[in-house]
C-alpha positions as CSV (number, residue, x, y, z in Angstrom):
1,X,105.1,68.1,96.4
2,X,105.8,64.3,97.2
3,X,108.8,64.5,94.8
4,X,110.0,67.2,97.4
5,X,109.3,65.1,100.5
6,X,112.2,62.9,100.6
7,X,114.6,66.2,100.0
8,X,113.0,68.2,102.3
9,X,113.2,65.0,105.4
10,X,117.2,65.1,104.6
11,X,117.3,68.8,105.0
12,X,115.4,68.8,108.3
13,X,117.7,65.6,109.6
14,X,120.8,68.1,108.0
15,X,122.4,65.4,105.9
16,X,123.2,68.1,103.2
17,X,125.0,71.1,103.3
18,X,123.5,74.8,101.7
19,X,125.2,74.3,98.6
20,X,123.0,71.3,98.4
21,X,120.2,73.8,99.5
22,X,120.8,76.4,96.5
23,X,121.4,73.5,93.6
24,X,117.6,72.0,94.5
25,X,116.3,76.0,94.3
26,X,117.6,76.8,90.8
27,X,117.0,72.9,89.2
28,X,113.8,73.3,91.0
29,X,112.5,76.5,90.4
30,X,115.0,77.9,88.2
31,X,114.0,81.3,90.0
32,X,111.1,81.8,88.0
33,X,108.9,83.9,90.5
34,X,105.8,81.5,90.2
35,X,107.5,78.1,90.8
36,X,109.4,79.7,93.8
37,X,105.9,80.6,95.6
38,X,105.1,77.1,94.7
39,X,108.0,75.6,96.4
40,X,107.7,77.9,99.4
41,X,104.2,76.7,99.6
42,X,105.0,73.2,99.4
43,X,108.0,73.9,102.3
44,X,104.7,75.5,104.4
45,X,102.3,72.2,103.9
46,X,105.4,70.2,105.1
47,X,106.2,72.0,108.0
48,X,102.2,71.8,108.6
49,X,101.7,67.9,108.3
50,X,105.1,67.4,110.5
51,X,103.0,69.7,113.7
52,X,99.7,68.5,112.6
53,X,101.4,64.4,112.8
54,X,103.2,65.6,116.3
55,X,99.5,66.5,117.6
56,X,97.3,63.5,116.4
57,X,100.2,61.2,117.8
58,X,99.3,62.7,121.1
59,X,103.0,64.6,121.8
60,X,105.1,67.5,120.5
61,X,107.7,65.6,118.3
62,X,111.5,65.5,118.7
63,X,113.0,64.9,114.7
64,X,117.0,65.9,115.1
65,X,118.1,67.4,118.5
66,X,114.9,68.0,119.9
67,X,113.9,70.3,117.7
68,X,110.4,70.0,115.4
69,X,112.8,71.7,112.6
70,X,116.0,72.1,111.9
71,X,118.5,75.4,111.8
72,X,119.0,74.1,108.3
73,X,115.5,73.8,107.8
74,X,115.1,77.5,108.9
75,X,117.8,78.5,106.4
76,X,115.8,76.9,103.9
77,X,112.9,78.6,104.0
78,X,115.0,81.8,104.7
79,X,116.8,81.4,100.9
80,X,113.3,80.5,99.4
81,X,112.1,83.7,101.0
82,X,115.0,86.3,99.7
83,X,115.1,84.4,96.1
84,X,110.9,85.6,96.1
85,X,111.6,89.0,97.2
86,X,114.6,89.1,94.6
87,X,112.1,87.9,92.0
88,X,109.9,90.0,92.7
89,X,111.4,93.0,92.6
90,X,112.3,91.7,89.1
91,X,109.0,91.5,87.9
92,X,108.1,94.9,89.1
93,X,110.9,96.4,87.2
94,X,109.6,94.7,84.1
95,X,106.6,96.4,85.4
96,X,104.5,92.9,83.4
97,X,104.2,90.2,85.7
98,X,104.8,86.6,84.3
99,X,100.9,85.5,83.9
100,X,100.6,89.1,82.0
101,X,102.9,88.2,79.5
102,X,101.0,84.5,79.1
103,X,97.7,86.1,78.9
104,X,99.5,88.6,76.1
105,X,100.2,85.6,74.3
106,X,96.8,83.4,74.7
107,X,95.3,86.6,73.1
108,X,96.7,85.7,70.0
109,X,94.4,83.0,69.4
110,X,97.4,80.7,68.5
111,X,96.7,78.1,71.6
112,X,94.6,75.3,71.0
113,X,92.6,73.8,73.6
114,X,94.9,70.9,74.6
115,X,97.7,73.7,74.8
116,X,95.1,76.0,77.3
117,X,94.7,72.6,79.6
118,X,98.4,71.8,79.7
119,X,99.2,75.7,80.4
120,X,96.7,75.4,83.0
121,X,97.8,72.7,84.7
122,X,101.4,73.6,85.1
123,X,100.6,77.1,86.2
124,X,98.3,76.0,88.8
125,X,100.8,73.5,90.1
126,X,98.3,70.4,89.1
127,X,95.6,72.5,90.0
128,X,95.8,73.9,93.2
129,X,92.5,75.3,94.2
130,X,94.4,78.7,95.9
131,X,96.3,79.1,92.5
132,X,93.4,78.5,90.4
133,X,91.4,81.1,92.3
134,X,94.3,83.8,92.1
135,X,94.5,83.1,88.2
136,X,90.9,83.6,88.3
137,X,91.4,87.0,89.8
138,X,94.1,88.2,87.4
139,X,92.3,87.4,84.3
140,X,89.5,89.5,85.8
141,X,91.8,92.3,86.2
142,X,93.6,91.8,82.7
143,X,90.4,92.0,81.2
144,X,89.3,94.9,83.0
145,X,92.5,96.9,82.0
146,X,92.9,96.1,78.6
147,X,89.5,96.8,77.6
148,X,89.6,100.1,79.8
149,X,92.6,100.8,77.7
150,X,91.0,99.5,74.0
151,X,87.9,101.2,74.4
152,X,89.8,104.6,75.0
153,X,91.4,104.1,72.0
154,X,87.9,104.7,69.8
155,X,86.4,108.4,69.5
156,X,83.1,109.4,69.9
157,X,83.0,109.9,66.8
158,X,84.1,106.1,65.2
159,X,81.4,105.0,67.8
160,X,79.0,107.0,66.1
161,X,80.3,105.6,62.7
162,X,80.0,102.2,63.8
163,X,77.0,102.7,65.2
164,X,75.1,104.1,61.8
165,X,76.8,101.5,60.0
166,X,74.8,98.7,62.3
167,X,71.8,100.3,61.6
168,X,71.6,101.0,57.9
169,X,73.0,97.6,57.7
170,X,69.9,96.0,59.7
171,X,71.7,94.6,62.5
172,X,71.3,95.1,65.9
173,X,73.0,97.6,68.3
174,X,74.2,95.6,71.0
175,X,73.7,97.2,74.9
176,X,74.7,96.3,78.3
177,X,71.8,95.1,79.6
178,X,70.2,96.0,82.8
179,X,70.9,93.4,85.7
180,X,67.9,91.9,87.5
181,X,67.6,93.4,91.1
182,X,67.5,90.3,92.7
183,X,71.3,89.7,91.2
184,X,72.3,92.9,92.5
185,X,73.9,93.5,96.3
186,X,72.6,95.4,99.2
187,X,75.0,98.0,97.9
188,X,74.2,98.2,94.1
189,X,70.5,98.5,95.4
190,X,70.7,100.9,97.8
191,X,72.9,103.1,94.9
192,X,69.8,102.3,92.4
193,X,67.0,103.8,94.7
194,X,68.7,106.9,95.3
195,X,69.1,107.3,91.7
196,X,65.7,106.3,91.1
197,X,64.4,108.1,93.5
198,X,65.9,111.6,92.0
199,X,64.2,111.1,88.5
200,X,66.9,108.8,86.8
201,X,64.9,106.6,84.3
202,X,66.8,103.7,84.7
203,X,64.9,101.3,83.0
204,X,65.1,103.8,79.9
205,X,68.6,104.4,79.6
206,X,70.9,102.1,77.3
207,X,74.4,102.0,77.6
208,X,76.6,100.9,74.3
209,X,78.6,98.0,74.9
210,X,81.9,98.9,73.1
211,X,83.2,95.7,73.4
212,X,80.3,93.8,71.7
213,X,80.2,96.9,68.9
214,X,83.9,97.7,68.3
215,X,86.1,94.7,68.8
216,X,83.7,91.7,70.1
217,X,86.6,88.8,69.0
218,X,89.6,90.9,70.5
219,X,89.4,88.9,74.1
220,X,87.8,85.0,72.3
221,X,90.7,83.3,73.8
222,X,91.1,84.9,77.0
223,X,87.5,84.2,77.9
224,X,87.8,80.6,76.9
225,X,90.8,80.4,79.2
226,X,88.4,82.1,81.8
227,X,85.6,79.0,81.1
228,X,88.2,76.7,81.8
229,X,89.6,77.7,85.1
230,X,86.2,78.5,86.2
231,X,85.1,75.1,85.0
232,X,88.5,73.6,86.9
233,X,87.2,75.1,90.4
234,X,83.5,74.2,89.7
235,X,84.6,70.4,89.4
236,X,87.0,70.7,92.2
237,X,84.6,72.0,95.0
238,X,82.0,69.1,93.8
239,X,85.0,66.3,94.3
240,X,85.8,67.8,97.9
241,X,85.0,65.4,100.4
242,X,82.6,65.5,103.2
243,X,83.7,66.6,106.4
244,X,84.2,63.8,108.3
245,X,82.2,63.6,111.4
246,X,83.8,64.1,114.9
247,X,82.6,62.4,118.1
248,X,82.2,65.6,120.8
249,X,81.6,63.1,123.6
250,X,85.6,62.4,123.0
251,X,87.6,65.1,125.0
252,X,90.4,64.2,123.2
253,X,89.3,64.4,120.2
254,X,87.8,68.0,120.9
255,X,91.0,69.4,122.4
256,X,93.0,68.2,119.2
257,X,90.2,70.3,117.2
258,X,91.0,73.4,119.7
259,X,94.6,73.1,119.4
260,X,94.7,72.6,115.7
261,X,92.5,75.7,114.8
262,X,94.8,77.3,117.0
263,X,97.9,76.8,114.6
């Protein structure tokens, strides 16, 4: 963002005109749907430090014509806005979002591990804790549809070949395997009882895990890219500093807290 600061002060002030406006959108962005949220994000923290900076100086600021932000400002974050929509729209009629495509392609097995950090880095715009979390998400999701998909693309029958195979061979049939109850939820628990409860031999029944049996190297890369972010979002949360400590005897102090919680 700070390379965006000095642009965005100039079109606040409105010493540019909204050709300048669209230029900085397509150099910037080049209306790829991602960097766009990114810049409309950065537009948002902006507009926040400017009200936040108004509030800790003790009045409601006054930056060009007593306004906080500009009518060029406004149209600013209006383009940003439409160019999203339009992009999105896009996307849909591709019907394969961007990061769908990039997790396609890390599948391959072709990206090295300096090539999954760099990837990772610009895709969470320098890691952005927000980003990192939503990538999170989506692999999760990718993972969960492709495998849906893979695994319903083997018959019974190829199972039960496979699964001969393993055991004239001497190797072992690999099964999902039962989660302790203290890992599950009040939920998953309650559901467990009830079954339990109307003769279900749970701890007897073994469930094949088709992954592990019938393609267990298909998703290698995508769960290394998984390690990573996780690992990225691990480290982040133990850098985050302490919150610092406010003095509640300081009215103040305690009203700027109100106000700002407010926003």
């Amino acid at each position: 963002m700070n390379s965006s600061i000095d642009f965005f002060k100039k079109v606040n002030e409105e010493l540019i005109s909204e050709l300048d406006l669209l230029n900085f959108i397509e150099q910037s962005t080049n209306n790829d749907s991602t960097k766009l949220a990114l810049l409309y994000a950065d537009i948002e923290k902006f507009k926040q430090e400017i009200i936040v900076k108004t509030v800790v100086d003790g009045y409601f600021g006054t930056i060009n014509n007593e306004k906080t932000f500009s009518e060029l400002f406004a149209r600013f974050e209006e383009i940003v806005l439409d160019k999203m929509q339009e992009s999105k729209l896009k996307d849909d009629s591709n019907n394969e979002p961007r990061l769908y495509n990039i997790l396609k392609d890390i599948r391959t097995g072709e990206k090295s591990d300096y090539d999954l950090i760099v990837l990772l880095k610009e895709l969470s715009n320098d890691y952005d804790p927000d980003i990192l979390s939503s990538i999170l998400r989506d692999i999760d999701l990718y993972l969960f549809q492709e495998k849906e998909e893979l695994e319903c693309s083997f018959s019974s029958e190829k199972i039960e070949i496979t699964i001969k195979e393993c055991q004239e061979n001497g190797l072992e049939i690999p099964y999902i395997k039962r989660r302790d109850i203290k890992d599950l939820t009040t939920r998953q628990k309650e559901i467990r009882d009830r079954l339990e409860k109307k003769g279900y031999s749970l701890d007897d029944s073994k469930i094949v895990d088709k992954e592990k049996l019938l393609f267990p190297f298909e998703f290698y890369s995508i769960y290394a890219f998984k390690r990573l972010v996780s690992s990225k979002i691990k480290e982040l949360k133990l850098q985050k500093p302490e919150p610092e400590q406010i003095d509640l005897s300081n009215s103040k102090a305690v009203e700027k807290i109100i106000y700002l919680n407010e926003l």
